[in-house]
MMTF fields as JSON, N, C-alpha, C and O atoms, coordinates in Angstrom:
{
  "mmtfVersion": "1.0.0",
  "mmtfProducer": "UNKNOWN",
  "numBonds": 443,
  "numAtoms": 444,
  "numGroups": 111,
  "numChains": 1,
  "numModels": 1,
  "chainsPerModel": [1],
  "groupsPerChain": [111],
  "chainIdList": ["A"],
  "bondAtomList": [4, 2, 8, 6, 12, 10, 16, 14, 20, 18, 24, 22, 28, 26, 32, 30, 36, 34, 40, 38, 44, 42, 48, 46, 52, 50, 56, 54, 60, 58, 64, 62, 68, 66, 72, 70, 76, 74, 80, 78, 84, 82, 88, 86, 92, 90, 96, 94, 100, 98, 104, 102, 108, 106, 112, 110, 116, 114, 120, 118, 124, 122, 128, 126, 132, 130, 136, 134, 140, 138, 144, 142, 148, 146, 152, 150, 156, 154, 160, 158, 164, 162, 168, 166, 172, 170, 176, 174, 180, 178, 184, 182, 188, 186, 192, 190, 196, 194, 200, 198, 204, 202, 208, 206, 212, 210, 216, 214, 220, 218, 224, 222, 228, 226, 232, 230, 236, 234, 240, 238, 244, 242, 248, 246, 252, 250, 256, 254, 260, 258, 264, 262, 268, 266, 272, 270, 276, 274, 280, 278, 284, 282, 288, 286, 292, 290, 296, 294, 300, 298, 304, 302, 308, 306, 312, 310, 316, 314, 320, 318, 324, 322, 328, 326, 332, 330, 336, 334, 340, 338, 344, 342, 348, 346, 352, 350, 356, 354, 360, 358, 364, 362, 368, 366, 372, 370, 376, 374, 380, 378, 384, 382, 388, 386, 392, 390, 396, 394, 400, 398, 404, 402, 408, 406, 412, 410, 416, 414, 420, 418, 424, 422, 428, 426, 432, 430, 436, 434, 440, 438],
  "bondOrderList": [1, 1, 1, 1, 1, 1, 1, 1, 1, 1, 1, 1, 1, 1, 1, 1, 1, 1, 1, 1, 1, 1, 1, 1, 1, 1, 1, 1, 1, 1, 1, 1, 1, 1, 1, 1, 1, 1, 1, 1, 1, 1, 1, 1, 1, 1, 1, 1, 1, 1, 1, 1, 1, 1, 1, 1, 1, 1, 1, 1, 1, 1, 1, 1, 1, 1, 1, 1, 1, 1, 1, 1, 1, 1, 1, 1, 1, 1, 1, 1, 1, 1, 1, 1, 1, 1, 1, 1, 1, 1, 1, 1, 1, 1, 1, 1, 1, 1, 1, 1, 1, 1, 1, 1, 1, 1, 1, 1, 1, 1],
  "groupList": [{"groupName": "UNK", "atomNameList": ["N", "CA", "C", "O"], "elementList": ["N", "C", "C", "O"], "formalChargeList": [0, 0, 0, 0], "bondAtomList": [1, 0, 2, 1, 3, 2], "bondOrderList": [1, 1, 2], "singleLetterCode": "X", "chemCompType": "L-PEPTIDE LINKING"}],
  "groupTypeList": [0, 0, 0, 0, 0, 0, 0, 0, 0, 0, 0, 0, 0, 0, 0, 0, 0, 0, 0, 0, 0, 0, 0, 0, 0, 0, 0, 0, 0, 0, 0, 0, 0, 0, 0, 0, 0, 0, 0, 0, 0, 0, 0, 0, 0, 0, 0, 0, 0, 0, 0, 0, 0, 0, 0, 0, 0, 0, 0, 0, 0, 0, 0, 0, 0, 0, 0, 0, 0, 0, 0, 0, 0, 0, 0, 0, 0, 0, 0, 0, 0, 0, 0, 0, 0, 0, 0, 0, 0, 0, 0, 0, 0, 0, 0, 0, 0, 0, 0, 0, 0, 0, 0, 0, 0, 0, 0, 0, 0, 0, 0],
  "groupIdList": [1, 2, 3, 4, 5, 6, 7, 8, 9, 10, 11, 12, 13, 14, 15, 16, 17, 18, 19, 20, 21, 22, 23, 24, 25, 26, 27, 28, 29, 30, 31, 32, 33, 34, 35, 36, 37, 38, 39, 40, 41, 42, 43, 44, 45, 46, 47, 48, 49, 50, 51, 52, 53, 54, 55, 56, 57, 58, 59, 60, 61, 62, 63, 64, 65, 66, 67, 68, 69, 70, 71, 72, 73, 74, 75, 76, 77, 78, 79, 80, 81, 82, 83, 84, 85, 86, 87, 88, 89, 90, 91, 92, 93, 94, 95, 96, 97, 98, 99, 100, 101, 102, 103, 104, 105, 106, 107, 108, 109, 110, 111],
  "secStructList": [7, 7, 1, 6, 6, 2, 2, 2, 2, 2, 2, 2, 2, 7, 7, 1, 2, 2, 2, 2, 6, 6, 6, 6, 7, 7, 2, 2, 2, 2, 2, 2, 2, 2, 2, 2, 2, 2, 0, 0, 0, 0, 0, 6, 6, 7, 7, 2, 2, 2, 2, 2, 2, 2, 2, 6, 6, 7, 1, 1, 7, 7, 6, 6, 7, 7, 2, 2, 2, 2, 2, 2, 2, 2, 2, 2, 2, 2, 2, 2, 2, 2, 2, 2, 2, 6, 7, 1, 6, 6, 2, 2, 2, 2, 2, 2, 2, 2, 2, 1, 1, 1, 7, 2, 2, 2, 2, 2, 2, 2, 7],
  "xCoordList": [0.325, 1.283, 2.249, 2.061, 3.262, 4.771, 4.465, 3.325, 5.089, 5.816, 5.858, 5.444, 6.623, 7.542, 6.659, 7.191, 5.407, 4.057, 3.534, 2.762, 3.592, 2.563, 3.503, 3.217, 4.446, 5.665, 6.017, 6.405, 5.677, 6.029, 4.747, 4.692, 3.472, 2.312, 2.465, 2.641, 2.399, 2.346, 2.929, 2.281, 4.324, 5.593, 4.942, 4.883, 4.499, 4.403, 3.223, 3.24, 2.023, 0.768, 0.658, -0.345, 1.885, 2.148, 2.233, 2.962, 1.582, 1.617, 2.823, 3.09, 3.572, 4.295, 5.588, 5.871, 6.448, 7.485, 8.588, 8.919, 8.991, 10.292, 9.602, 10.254, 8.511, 7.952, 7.708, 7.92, 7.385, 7.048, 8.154, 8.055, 9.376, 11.179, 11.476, 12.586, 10.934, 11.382, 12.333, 12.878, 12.335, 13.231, 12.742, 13.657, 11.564, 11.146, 10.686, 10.09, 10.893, 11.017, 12.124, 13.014, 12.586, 13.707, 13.683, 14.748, 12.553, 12.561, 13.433, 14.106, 13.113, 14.146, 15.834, 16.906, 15.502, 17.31, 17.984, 18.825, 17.297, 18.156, 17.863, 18.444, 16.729, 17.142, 18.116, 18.347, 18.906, 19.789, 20.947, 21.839, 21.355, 22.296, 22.784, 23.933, 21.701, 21.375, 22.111, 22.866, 21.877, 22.14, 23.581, 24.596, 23.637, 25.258, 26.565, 27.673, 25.631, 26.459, 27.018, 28.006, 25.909, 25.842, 27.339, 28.192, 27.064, 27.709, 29.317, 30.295, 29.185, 30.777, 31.563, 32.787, 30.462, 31.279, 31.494, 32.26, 30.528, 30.506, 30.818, 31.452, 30.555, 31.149, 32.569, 32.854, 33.346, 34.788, 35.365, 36.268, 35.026, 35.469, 33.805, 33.576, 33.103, 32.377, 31.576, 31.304, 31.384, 30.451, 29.046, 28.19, 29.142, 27.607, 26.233, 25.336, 26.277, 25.328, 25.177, 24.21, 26.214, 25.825, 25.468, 24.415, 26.451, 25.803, 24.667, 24.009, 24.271, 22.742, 21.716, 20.674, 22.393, 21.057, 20.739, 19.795, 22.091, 22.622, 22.061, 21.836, 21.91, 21.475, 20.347, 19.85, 19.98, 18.895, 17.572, 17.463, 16.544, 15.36, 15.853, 15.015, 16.64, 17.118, 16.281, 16.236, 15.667, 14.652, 15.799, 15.63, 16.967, 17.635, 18.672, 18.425, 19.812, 20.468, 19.808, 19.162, 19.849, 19.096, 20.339, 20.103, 21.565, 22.235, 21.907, 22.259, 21.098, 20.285, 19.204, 18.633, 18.893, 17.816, 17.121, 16.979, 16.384, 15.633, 14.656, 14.359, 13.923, 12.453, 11.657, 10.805, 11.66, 10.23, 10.31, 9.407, 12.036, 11.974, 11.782, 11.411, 12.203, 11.601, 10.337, 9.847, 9.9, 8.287, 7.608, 6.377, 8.086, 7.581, 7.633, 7.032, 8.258, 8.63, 7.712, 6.864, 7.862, 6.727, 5.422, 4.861, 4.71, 3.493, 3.209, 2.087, 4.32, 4.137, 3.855, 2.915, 4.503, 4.487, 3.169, 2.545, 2.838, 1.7, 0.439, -0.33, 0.166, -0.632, -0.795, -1.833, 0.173, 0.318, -0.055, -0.859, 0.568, 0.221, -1.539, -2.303, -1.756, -3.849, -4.325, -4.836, -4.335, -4.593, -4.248, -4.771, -3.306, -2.963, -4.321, -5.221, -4.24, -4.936, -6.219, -6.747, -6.843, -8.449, -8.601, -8.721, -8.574, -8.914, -10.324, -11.19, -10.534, -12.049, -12.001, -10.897, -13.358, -13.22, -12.558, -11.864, -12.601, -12.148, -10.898, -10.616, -10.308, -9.295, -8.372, -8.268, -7.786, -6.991, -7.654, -7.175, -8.675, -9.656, -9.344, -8.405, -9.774, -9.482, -8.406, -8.258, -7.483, -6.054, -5.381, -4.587, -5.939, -4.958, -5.869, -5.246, -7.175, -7.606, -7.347, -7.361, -7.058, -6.682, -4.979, -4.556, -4.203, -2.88, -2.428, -1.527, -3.297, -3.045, -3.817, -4.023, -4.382, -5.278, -4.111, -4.104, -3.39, -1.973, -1.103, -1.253, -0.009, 0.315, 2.077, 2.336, 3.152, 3.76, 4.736, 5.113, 5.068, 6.184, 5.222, 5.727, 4.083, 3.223, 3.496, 4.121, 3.171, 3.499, 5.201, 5.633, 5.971, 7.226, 7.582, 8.527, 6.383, 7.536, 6.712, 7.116, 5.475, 4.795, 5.439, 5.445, 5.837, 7.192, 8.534, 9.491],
  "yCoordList": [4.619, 4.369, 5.542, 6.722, 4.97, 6.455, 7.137, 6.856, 7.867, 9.09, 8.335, 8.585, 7.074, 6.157, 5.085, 4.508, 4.721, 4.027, 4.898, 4.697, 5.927, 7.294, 7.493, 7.718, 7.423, 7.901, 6.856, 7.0, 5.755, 4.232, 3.931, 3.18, 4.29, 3.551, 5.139, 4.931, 6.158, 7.689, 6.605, 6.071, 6.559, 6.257, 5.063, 5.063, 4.105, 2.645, 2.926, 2.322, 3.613, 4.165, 4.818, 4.754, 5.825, 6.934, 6.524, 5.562, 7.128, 6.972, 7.549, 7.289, 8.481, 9.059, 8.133, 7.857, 7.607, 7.021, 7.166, 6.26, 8.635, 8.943, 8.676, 8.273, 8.975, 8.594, 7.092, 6.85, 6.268, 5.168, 3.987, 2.84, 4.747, 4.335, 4.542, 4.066, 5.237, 5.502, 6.746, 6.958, 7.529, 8.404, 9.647, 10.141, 9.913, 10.597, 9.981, 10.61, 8.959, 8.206, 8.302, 7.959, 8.737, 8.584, 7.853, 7.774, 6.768, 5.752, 4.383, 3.88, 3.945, 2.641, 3.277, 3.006, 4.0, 4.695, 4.503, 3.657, 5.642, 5.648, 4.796, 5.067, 3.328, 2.075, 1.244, 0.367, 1.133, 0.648, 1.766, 0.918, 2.495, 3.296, 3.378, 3.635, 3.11, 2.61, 1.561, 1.712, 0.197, -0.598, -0.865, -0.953, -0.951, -0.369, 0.477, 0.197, 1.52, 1.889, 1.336, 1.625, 0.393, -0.323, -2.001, -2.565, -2.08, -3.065, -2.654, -3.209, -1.557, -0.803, -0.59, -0.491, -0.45, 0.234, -1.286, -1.538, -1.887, -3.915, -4.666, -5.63, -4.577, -6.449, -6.265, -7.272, -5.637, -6.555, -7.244, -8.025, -7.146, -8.073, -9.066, -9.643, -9.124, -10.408, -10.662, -9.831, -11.866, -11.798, -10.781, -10.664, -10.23, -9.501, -10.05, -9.665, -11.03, -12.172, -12.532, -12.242, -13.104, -13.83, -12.585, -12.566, -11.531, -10.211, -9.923, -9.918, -9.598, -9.095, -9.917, -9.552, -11.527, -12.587, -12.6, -12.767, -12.327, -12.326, -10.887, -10.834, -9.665, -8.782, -7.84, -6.993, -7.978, -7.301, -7.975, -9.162, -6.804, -7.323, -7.874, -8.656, -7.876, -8.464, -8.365, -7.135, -8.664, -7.652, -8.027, -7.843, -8.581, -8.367, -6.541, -5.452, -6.824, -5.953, -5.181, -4.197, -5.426, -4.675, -3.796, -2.601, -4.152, -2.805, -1.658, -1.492, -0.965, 0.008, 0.034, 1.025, -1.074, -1.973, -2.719, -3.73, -2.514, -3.592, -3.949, -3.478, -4.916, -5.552, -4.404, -4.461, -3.599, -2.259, -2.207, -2.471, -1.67, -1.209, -1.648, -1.174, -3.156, -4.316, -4.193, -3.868, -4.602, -4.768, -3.258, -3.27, -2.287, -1.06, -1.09, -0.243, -1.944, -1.766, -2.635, -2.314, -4.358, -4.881, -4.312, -4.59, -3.472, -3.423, -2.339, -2.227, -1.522, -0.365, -1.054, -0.605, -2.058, -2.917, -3.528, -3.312, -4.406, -4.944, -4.285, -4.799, -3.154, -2.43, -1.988, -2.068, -1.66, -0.88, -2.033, -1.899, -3.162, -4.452, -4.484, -4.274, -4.845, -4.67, -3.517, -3.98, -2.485, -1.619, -1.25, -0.237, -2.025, -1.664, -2.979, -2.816, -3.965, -5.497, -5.309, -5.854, -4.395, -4.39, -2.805, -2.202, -2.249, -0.881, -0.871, -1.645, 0.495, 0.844, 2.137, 2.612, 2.777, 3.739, 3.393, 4.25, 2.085, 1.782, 0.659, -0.134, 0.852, 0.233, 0.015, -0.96, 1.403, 1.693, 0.816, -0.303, 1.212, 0.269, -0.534, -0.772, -1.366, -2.612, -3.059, -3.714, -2.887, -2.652, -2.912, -3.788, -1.865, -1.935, -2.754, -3.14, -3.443, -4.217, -5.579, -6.554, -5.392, -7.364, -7.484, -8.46, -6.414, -6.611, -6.59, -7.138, -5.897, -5.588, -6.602, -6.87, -7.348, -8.614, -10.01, -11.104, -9.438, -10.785, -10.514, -9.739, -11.6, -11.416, -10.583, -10.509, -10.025, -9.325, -10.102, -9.526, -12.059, -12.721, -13.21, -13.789, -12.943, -13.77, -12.221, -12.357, -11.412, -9.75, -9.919, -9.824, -10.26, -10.198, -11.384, -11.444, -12.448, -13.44, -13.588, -14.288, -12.729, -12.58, -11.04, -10.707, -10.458, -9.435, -10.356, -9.791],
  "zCoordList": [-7.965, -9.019, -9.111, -8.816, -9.561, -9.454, -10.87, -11.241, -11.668, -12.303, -13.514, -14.646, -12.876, -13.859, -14.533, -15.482, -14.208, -15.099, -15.421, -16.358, -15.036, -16.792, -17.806, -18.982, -17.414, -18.343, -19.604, -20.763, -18.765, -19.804, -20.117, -21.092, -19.57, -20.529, -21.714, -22.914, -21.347, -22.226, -23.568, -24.468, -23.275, -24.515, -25.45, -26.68, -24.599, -25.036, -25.616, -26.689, -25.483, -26.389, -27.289, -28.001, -27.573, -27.982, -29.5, -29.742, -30.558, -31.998, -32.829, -34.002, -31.873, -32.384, -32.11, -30.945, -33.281, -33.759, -32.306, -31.541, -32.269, -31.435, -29.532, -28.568, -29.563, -28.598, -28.186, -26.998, -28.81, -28.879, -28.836, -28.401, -29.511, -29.217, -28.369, -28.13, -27.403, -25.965, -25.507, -24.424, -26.782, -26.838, -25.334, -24.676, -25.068, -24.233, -23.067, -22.193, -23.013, -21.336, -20.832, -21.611, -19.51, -19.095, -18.416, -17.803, -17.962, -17.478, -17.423, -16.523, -18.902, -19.138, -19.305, -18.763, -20.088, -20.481, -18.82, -18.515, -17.773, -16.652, -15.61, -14.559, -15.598, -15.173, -15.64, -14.808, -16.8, -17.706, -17.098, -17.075, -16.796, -16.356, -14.877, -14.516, -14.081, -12.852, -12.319, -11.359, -13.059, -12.617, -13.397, -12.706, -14.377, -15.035, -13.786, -13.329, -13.685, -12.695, -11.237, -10.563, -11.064, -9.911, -10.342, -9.656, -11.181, -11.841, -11.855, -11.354, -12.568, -12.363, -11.54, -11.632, -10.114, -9.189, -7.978, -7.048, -8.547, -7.238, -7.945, -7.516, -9.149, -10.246, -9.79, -9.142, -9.821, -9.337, -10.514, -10.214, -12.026, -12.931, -13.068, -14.131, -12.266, -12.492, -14.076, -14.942, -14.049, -15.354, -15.35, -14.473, -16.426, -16.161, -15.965, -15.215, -16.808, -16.907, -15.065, -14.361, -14.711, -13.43, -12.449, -11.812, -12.38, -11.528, -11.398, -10.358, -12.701, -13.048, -12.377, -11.831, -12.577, -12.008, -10.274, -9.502, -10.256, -8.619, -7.729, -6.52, -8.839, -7.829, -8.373, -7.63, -9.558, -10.31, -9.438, -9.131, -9.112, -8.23, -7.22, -6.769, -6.714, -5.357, -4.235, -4.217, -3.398, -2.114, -0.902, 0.303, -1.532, 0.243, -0.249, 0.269, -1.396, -1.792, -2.918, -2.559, -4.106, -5.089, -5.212, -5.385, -5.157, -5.749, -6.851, -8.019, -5.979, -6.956, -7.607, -8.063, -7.664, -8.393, -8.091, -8.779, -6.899, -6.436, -7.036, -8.134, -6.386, -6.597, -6.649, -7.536, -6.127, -6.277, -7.761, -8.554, -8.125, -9.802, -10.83, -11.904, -10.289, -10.799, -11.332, -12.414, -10.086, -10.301, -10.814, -10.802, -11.151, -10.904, -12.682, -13.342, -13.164, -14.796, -15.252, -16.084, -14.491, -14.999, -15.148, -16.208, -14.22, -13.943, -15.076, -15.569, -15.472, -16.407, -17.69, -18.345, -18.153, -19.056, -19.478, -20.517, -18.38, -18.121, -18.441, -19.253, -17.846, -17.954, -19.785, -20.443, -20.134, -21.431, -22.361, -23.284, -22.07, -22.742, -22.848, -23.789, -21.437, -21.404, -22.293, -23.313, -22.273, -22.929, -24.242, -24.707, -25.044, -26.529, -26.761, -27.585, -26.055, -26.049, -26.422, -27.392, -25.522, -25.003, -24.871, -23.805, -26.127, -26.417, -26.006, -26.414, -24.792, -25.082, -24.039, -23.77, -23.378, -22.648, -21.619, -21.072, -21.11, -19.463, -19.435, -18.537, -20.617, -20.707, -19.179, -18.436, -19.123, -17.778, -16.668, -16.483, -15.944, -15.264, -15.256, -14.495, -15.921, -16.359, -16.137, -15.105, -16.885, -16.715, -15.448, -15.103, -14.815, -12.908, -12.39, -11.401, -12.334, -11.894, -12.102, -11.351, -13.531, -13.758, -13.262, -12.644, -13.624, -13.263, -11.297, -10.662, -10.992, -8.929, -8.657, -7.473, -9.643, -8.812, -8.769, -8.205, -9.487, -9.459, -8.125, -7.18, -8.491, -7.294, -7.639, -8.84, -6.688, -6.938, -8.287, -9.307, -7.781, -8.247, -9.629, -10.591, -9.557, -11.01, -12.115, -13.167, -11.867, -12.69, -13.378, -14.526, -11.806, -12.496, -13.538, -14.324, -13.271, -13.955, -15.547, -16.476, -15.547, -16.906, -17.605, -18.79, -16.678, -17.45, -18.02, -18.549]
}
């Protein structure tokens, strides 16, 4: 697992208010900036709506944004989801076992 699922289960667990807003993830903030930027510099005018559908998670282009980051957000999600769910010592466990037992397009499409 990357940098970027400790960082988002930390925030998404986190009791503390400014933490828990996401204020100390730089995760979502600079995926939202990412692909913005990506948008700015290839939409051409296009609708954002249709861009976004057209190249967000992409696995051929991904302008900037592919399917890894994609999926790399769901699974952070996911995980944090199991574990606020099914509090206990082996939460985590648990956790990456029920979520890596799916498959990559079932994770993304329950994100």
């Amino acid at each position: 697992m990357t940098f970027h699922y400790w960082i988002s289960i930390v925030c998404l667990l986190s009791t503390d208010k400014h933490v828990r807003a996401g204020i100390w993830d730089g995760g979502w903030p600079l995926d939202l900036l990412q692909i913005w930027g990506a948008y700015t510099r290839e939409g051409k005018g296009a609708d954002l709506a249709q861009w976004l559908h057209a190249h967000l998670g992409s696995l051929e282009d991904g302008v900037g944004f592919g399917y890894a980051d994609v999926l790399a957000d769901a699974d952070a999600w996911m995980l944090t989801k199991y574990m606020k769910e099914h509090v206990s010592e082996h939460s985590l466990s648990e956790a990456i076992k029920t979520t890596f037992s799916q498959s990559h397009a079932h994770r993304i499409a329950r994100f």
